[in-house]
C-alpha positions, 0 to 999 in steps of 0.5 A: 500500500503506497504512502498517503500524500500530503503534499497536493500533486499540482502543488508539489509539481509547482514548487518543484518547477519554481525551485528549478527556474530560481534555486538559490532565491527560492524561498524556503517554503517552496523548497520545503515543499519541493522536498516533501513531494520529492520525497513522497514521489520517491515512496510512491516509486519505491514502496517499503521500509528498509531504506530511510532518505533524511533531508532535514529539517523539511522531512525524511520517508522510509522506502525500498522493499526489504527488511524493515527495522521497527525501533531506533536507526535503520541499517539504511539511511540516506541524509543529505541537504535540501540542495542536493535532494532537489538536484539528485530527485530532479536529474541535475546531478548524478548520484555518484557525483554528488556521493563522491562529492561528500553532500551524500552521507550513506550508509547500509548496502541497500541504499542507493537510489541510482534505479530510482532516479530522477524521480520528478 
């Protein structure tokens, strides 16, 4: 059963293009909201509970099919900043390069979301 959304589709879809066309002028609560879609779009895509994406402070969702975790962190997890979310959900930049470049913070052999990638 895929997650409920609370970010509106139309709403979500718009923060994302307005983040886009401006980035760095972008104020927070339109960045805030492309995160949360984003992140939703990718528990839609990615249903299940074995990964867990950070993007602090604006959210986090649990993903991936697999073994889940019931209490404390997950063996999984990916935490990066809302930059960086926002370019690696949208297909600006690579995973790897982004990884490589350090604004990735991974740990666990399941996470990695190259097959998911760009999701919006």
């Amino acid at each position: 059963m895929p997650p409920r959304r609370r970010v509106p589709l139309a709403a979500g879809a718009d923060a994302v293009r307005q983040w886009h066309e401006s980035r760095a002028a972008t104020a927070r609560p339109v960045v805030a909201l492309a995160v949360r879609y984003s992140l939703e779009q990718l528990a839609a895509v990615a249903p299940g509970r074995s990964v867990e994406v950070r993007v602090p402070p604006f959210g986090a969702v649990q993903c991936i099919e697999g073994t889940t975790h019931t209490r404390g962190t997950p063996p999984n997890v990916i935490e990066t900043d809302a930059q960086t979310w926002l370019e690696v959900a949208t297909g600006q930049r690579d995973w790897q390069a982004a990884w490589d470049s350090g604004s990735l913070r991974v740990s666990g052999h399941r996470a990695d979301l190259t097959a998911y990638l760009p999701l919006v």
